[in-house]
C-alpha positions as CSV (number, residue, x, y, z in Angstrom):
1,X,124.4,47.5,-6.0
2,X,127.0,48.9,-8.4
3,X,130.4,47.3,-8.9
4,X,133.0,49.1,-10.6
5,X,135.0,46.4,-12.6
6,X,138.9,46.9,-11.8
7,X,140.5,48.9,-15.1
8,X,141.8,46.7,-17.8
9,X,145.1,48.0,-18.7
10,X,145.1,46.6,-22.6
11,X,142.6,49.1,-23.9
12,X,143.2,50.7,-27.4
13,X,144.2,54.8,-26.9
14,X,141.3,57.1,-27.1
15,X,139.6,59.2,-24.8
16,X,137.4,58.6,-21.5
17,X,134.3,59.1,-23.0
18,X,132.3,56.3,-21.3
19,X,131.0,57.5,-18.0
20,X,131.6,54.2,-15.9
21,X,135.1,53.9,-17.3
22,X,135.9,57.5,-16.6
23,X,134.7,57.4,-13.2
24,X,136.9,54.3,-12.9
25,X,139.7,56.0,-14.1
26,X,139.2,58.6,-11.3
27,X,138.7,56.3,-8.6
28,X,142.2,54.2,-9.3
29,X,143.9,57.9,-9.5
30,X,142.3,59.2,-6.5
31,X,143.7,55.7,-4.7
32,X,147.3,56.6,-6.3
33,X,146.9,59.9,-5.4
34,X,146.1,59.3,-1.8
35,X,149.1,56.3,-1.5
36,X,151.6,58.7,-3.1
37,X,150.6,61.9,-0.4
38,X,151.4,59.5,2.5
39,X,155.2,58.5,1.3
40,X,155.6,62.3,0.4
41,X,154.2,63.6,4.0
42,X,156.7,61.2,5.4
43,X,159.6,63.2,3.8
44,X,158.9,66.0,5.9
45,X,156.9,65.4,8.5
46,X,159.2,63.7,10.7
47,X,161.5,66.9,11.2
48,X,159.4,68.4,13.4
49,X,159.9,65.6,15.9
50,X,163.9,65.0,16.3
51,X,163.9,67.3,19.4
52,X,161.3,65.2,21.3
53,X,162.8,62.3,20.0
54,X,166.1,63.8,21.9
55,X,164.1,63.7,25.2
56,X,162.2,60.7,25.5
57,X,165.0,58.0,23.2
58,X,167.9,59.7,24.4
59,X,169.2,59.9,20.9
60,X,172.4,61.4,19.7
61,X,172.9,64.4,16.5
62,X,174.1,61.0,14.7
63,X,170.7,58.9,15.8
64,X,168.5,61.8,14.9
65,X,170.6,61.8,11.0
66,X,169.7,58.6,10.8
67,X,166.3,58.3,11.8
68,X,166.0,60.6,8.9
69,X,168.5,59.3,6.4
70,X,167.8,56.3,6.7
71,X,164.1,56.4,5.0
72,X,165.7,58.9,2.2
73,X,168.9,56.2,1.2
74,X,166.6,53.2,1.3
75,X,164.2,55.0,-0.3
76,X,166.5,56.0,-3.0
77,X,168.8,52.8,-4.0
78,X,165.5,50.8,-4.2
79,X,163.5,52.9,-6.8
80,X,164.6,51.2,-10.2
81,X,164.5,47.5,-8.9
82,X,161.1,48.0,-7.2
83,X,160.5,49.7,-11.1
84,X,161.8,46.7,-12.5
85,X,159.8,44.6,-10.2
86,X,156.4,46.2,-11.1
87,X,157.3,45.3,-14.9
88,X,158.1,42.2,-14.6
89,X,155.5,40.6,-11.7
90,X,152.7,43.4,-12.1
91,X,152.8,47.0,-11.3
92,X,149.4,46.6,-8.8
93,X,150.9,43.9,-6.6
94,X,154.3,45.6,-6.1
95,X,152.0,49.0,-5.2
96,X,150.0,46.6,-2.6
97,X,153.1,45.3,-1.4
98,X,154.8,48.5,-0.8
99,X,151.4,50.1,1.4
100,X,151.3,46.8,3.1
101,X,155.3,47.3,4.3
102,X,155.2,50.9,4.5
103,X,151.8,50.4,6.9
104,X,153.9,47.9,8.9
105,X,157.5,49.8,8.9
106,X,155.2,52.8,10.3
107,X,153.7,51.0,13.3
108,X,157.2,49.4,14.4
109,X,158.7,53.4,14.3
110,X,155.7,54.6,15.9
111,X,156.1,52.0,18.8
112,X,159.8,51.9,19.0
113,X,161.5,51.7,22.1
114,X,164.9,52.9,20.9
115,X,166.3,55.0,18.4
116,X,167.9,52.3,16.9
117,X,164.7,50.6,16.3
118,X,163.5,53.8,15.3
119,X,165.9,53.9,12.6
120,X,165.4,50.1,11.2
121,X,162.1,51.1,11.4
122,X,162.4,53.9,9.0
123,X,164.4,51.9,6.9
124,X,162.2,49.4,6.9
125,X,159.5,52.6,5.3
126,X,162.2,52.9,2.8
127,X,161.5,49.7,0.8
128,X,157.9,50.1,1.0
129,X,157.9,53.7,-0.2
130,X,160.1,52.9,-2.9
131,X,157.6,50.4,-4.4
132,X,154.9,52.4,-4.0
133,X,156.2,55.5,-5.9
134,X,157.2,54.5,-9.3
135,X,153.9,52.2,-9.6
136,X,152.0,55.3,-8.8
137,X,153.2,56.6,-11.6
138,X,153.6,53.6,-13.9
139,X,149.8,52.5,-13.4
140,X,148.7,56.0,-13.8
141,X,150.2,56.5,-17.2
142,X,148.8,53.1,-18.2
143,X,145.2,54.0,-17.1
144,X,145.3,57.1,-18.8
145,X,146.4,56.6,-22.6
146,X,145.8,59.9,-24.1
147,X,148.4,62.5,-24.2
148,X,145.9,65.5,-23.0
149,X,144.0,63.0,-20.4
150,X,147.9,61.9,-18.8
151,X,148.7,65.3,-18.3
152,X,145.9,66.2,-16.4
153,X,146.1,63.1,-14.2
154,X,149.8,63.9,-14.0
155,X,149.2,67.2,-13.0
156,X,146.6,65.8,-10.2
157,X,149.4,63.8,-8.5
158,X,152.4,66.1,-9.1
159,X,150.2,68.3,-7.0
160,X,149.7,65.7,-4.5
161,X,153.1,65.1,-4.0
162,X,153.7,69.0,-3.2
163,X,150.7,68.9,-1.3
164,X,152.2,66.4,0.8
165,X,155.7,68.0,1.4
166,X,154.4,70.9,2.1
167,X,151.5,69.8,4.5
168,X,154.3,67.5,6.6
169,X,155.1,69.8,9.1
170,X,151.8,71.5,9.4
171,X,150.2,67.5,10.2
172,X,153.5,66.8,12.2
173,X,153.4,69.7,14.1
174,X,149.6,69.6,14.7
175,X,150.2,66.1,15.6
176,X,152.6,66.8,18.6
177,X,150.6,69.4,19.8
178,X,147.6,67.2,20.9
179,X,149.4,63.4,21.1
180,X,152.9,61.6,21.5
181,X,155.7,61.8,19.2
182,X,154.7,57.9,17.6
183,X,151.2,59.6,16.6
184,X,153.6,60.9,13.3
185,X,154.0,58.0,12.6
186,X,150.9,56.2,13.0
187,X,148.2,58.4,10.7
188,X,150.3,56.1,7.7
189,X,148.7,53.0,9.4
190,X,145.1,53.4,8.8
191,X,145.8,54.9,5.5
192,X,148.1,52.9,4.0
193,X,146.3,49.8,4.8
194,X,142.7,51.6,3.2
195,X,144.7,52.3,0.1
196,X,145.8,49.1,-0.3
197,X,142.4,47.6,0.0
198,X,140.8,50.3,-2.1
199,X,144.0,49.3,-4.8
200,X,142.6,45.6,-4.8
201,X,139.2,46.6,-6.4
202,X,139.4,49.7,-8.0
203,X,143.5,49.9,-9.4
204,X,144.0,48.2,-13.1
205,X,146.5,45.5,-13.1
206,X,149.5,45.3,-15.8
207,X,153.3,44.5,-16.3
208,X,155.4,43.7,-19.2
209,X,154.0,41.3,-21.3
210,X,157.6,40.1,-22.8
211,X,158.2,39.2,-19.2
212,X,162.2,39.9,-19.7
213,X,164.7,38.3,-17.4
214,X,165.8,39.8,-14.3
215,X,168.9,41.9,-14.5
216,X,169.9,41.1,-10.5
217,X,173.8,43.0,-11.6
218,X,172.4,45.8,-12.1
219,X,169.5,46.1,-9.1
220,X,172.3,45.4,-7.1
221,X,174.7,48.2,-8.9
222,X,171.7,50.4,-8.5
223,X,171.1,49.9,-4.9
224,X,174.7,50.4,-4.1
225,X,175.8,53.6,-6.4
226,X,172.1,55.0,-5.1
227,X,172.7,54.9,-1.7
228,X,176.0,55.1,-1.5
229,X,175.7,58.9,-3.4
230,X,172.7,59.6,-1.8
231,X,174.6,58.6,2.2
232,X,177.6,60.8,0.8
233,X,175.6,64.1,-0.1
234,X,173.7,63.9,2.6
235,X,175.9,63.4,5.7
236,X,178.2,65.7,3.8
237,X,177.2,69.0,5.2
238,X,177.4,67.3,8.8
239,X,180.8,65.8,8.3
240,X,182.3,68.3,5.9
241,X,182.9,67.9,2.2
242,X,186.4,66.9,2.9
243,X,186.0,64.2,4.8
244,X,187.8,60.8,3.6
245,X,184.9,58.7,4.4
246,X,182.3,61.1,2.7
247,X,184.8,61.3,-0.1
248,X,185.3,57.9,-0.4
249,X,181.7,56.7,-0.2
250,X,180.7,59.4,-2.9
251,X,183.5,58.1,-5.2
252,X,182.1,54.5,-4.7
253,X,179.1,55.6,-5.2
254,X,179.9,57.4,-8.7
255,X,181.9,54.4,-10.0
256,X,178.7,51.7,-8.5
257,X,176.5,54.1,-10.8
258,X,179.5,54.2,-14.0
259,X,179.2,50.5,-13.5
260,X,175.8,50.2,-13.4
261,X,175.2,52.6,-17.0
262,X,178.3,50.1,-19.0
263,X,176.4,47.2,-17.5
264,X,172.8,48.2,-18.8
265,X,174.4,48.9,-22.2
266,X,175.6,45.7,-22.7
267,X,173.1,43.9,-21.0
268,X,170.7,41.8,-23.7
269,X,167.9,41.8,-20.6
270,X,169.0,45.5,-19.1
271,X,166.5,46.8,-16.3
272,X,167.0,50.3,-17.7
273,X,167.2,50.6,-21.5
274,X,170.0,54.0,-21.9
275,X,168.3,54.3,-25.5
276,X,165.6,56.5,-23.9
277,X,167.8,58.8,-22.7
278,X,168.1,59.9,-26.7
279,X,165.4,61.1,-27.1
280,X,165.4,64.9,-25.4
281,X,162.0,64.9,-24.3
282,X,162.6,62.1,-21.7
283,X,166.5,63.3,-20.9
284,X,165.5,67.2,-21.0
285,X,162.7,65.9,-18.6
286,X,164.5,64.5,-16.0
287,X,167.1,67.4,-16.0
288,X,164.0,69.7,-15.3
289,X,162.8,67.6,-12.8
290,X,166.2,67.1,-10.7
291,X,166.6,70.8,-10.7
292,X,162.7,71.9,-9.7
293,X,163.3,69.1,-6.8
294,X,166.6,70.7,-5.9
295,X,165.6,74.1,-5.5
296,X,161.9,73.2,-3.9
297,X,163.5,71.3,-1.3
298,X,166.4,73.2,-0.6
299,X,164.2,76.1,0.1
300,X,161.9,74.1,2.3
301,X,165.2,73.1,4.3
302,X,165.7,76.6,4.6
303,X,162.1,78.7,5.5
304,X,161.3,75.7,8.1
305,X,164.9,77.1,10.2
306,X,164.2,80.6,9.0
307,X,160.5,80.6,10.2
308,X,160.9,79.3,13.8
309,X,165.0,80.6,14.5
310,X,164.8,83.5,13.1
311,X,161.0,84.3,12.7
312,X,160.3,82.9,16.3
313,X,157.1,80.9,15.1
314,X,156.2,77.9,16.6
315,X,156.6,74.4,14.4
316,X,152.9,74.5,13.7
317,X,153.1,78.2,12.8
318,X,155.7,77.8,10.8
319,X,154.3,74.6,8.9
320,X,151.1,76.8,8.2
321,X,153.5,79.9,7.0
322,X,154.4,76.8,4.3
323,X,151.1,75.8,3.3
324,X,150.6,79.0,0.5
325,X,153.6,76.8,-1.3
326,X,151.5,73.7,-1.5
327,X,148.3,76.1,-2.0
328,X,149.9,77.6,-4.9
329,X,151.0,74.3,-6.5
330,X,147.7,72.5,-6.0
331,X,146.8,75.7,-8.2
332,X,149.5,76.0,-10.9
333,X,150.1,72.6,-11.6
334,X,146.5,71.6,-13.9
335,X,147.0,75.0,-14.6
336,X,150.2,73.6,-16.6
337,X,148.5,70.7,-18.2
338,X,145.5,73.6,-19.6
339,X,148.1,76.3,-21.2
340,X,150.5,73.1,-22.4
341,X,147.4,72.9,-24.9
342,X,148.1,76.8,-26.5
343,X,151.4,77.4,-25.4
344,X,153.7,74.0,-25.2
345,X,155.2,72.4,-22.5
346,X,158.8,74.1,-23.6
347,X,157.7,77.9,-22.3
348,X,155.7,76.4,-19.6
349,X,158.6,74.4,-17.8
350,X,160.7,77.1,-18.8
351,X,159.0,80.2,-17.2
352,X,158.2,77.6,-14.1
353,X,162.0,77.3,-13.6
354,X,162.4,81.3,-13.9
355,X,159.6,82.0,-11.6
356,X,161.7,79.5,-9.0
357,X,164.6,81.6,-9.6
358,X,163.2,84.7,-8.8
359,X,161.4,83.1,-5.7
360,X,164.2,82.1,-4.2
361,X,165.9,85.2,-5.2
362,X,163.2,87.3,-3.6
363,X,163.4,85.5,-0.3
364,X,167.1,85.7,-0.3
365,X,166.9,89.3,0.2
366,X,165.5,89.2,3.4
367,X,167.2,90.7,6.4
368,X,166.9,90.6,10.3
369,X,164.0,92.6,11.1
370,X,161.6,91.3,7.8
371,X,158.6,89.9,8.7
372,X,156.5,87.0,7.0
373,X,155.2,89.2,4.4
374,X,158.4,90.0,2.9
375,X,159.2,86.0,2.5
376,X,155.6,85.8,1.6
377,X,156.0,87.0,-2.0
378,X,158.9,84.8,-2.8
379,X,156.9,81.3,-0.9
380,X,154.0,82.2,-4.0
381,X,156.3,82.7,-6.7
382,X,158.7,79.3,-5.8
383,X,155.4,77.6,-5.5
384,X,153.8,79.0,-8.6
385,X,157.1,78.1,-10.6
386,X,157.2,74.2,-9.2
387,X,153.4,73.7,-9.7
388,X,154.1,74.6,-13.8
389,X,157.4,73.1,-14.3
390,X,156.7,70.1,-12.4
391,X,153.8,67.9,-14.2
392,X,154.5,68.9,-17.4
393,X,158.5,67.9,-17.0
394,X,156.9,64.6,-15.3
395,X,154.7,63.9,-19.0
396,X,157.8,64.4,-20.8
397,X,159.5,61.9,-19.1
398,X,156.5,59.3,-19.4
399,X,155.6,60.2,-22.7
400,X,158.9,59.0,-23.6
401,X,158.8,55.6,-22.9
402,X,156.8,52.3,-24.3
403,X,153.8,50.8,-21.7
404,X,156.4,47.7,-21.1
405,X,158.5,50.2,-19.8
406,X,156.2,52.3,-17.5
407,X,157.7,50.9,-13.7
408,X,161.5,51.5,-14.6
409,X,160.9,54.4,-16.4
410,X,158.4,55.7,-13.5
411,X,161.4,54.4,-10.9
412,X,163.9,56.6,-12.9
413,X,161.8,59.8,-13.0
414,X,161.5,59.3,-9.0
415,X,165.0,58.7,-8.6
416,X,165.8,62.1,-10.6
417,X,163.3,63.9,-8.0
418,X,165.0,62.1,-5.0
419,X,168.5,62.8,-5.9
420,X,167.8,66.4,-6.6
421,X,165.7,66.8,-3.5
422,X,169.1,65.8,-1.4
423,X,171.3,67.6,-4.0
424,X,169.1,70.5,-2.7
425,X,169.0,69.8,1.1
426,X,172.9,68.8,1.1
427,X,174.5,71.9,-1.7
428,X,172.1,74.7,0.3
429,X,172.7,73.6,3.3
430,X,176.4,73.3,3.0
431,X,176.3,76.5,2.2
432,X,174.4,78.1,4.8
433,X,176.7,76.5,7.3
434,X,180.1,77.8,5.7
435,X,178.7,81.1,5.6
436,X,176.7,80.5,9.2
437,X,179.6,79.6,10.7
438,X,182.2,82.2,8.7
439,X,180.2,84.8,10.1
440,X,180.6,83.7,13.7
441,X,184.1,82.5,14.1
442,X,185.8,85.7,14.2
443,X,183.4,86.9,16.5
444,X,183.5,84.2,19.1
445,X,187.5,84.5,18.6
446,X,189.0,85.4,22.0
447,X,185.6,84.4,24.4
448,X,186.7,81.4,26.0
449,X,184.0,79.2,26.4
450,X,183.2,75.3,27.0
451,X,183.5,73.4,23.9
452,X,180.3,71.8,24.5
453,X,178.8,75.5,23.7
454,X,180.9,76.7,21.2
455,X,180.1,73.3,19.1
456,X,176.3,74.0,19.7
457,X,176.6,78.0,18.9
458,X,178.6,76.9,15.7
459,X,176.5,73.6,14.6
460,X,172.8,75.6,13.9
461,X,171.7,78.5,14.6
462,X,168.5,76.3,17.4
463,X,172.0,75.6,19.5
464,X,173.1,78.8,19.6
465,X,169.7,80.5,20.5
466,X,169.9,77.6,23.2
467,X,173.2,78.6,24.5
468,X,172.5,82.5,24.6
469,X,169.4,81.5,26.2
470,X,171.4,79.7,29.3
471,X,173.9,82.9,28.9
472,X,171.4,85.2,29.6
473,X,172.0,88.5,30.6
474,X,173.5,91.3,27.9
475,X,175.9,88.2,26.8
476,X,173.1,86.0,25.8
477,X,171.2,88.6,23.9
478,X,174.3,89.8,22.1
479,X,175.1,86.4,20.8
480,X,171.5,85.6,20.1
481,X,171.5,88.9,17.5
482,X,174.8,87.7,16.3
483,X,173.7,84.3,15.4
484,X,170.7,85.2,13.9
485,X,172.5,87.5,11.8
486,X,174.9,84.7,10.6
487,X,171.6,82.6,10.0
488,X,170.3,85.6,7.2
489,X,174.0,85.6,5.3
490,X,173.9,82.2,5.5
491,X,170.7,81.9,3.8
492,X,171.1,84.8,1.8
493,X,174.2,83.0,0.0
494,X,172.5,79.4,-0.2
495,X,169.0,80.4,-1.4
496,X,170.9,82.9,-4.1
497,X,173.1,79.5,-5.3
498,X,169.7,78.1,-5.9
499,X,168.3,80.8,-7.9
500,X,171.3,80.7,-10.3
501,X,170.5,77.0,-10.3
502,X,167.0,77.5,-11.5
503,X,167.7,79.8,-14.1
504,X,170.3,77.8,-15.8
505,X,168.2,74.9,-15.7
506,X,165.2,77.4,-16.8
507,X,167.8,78.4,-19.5
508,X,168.5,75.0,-20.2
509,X,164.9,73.9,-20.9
510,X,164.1,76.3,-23.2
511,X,167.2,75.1,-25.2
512,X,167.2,71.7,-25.3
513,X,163.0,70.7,-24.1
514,X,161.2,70.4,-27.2
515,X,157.9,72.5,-27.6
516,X,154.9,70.3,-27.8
517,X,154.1,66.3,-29.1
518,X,150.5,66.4,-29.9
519,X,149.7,62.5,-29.7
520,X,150.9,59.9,-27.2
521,X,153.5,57.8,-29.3
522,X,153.3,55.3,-26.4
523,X,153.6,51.6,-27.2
524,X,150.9,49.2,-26.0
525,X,151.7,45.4,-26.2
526,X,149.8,42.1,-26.2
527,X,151.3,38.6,-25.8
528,X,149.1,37.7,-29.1
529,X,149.7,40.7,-31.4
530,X,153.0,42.3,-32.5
531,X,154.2,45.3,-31.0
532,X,152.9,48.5,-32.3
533,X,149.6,46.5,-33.9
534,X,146.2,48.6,-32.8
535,X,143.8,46.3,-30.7
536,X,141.0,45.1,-33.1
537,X,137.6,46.9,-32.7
538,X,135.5,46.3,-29.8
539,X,138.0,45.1,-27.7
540,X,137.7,48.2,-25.5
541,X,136.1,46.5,-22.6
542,X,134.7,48.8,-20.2
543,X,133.7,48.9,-15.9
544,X,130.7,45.9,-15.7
545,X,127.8,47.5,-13.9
């Protein structure tokens, strides 16, 4: 019987020639691949659930924020120290680790009797998704050396990750068609705990050799200013931007994070080294990738509402009207890492952020009585322009940062992608209520009603439709038109604010992004050989058969 030897991760750079090696190579990315689509399902997927969870937990708007929120924030803050982590004990224990917890966090929400528990639960999900993430990444760009063979892996998982946002409310909805609301939940169990088992035998162990000491100020800076911005801009749109306690928790937030960036600086062991962010591939990078995540998942915030309020299709149908974005992605995104060979990743990233742009744009101009196929053309062009700017904005970040660094480095680039995602959710969304609920004041200005209602009509446009529903009559049907009208400015106006977002930040790539680096300039170290010294001949040690 074969055995594929795990992947050594101090191997000189050059290409996957040898067959066993390369088909281990594969095998550890297709076990990344597969850990990374179950943390990035669980972004989305659980959506599709809150109004079940309303019926059988009894839970409040505030419980249902949480349940979600609470994943996202712990999710966030704990990126670079679980980055840190992976450097310093080894990147494949902390990825085992994190499945292990995220498998376990999933079963105790699946089986929760509350919606408290629900929402420790989640939480719970948090820390394990957060170490899984940046060592995806991190042990991926150790495995694969080679500027041309990274990208292509890259572009492999970046379309994972789409796949799985995308795909969330298709499973979740699918899910809640045939079973009970914990079934969401409980697909991460089998998988989670498969992947880590797989991860044991076929995932290449490394960390930082130097073994540096632990920087416990600024993990502790970077879980506070993390998820104490992330808490703000989320609950924001809910509470209103003006609220003291928003305002005050986004201000600690900001300072935690100023904090954190004069600590690292001074540090002589700092978990994130601020020197990278000199160099413009890795700081044009992360820019890229905050704004893609912004736009992608503001949009996604909006289509799921517009599909099923507005549309009037079911949260299965709507999660399948979805799926051409992840189609297209899977699509676009090796397409990237092929023209980045002829064209350069600066064009590339730069046409993907355009093509965004005029997605969202597109689907902003929809009105009442549009169909699917008008929204259809804009879904394929925002998932056309995320499948190219993603992976290669992703390699740029990577590529700028030594192999010691891989886990905080990987940790930062998820952080950027997190941060933008609720930049996205909470900016668009804020939007679409001002003008949602702009639209609908005057009109509701002299029709005395129970507050009760008038909340619900005002709070989304799924309470209004509820309320005109218990109207009935010519009442009910005029306030159902009126509401869905508000819906379209409101979406109008948000998706068009992240359109001019994507062409700045297309704009902005072109400017600062440079055009191509044709070799990996990637350090590799070895406890017995000085940095930057090439591994002696015949040391490249390949899969045992």
């Amino acid at each position: 019987m074969m055995v594929i030897a795990p992947l050594k991760s101090d191997l000189p750079e050059q290409p996957l020639t040898d067959k066993r090696w390369k088909r281990a190579a594969y095998l550890a990315l297709s076990v990344l691949c597969v850990a990374y689509l179950v943390t990035s399902l669980d972004n989305t997927i659980i959506n599709v659930a809150l109004p079940i969870l309303v019926r059988d937990l009894h839970a409040t708007v505030t419980q249902l924020e949480w349940v979600v929120d609470s994943y996202v924030i712990v999710f966030a803050g704990l990126l670079l120290p679980a980055g840190i982590l992976g450097d310093r004990i080894g990147r494949k224990a902390v990825f085992i680790a994190g499945l292990l917890i995220f498998g376990a966090g999933s079963a105790a929400s699946a089986f929760s009797g509350t919606a408290n528990l629900l929402i420790i639960s989640r939480a719970a999900m948090g820390v394990g998704a957060a170490a899984i993430m940046p060592s995806t990444l991190s042990i991926l760009t150790a495995v694969f050396r080679r500027a041309d063979e990274r990208k292509g892996a890259i572009g492999i998982w970046s379309a994972t990750s789409a796949i799985g946002v995308a795909a969330g409310p298709i499973a979740g909805g699918w899910l809640l068609a045939h079973y009970w609301w914990g079934s969401v939940f409980l697909i991460n169990v089998p998988l989670s705990f498969l992947a880590a088992v797989a991860a044991l035998i076929v995932v290449p162990g490394s960390r930082d050799p130097e073994s540096r000491r632990s920087d416990p100020i600024g993990a502790i800076l970077s879980v506070v200013g993390m998820g104490a911005l992330v808490g703000a801009i989320i609950e924001a749109p809910t509470r209103g931007w003006h609220d003291p306690l928003i305002i005050g928790v986004g201000i600690a937030g900001v300072v935690a994070l100023i904090v954190m960036i004069l600590w690292e600086k001074k540090s002589s062991h700092p978990m994130l080294v601020m020197d990278t962010f000199h160099d413009s591939r890795f700081s044009a990078g992360m820019a890229a990738l905050a704004l893609v995540a912004l736009s992608l998942m503001g949009a996604m915030f909006i289509l799921t509402q517009y599909f099923q309020f507005s549309l009037g299709y079911s949260p299965f149908a709507a999660g399948l009207r979805i799926l051409p974005v992840a189609g297209v992605i899977a699509v676009a995104a090796p397409l990237a890492t092929f023209l980045d060979r002829f064209i350069g990743s600066k064009i590339i990233v730069t046409v993907g952020m355009l093509l965004v742009g005029v997605g969202l744009f597109q689907i902003s101009t929809s009105t009442i009585s549009d169909g699917f196929p008008h929204a259809l053309v804009g879904v394929i062009l925002l998932g056309g322009g995320a499948g190219l700017a993603f992976p290669l904005a992703t390699d740029a970040v990577m590529g700028a940062l030594p192999s010691a660094r891989l886990g905080v480095g990987s940790a930062t680039n998820s952080s950027a992608v997190q941060l933008g995602g609720a930049l996205g959710v909470a900016i668009i969304g804020s939007v679409l209520a001002s003008r949602y609920q702009g639209y609908l004041i005057p009109l509701l200005h002299g029709h005395p009603m129970p507050a009760a209602a008038r909340s619900a009509i005002l709070g989304s446009l799924g309470g209004a439709l509820m309320v005109a529903h218990i109207a009935g009559g010519s009442a009910g049907h005029l306030l159902a038109v009126a509401a869905r009208h508000a819906f379209i400015e409101g979406m109008s106006a948000s998706l068009k604010v992240g359109a001019a977002v994507s062409v700045a930040a297309g704009l902005g790539s072109l400017a600062f992004l440079p055009a191509r680096r044709g070799a990996s300039h990637l350090t590799f170290h070895h406890p017995h050989r000085r940095a930057g010294d090439r591994p002696p001949a015949g040391q490249d040690s390949q899969p045992a058969a």
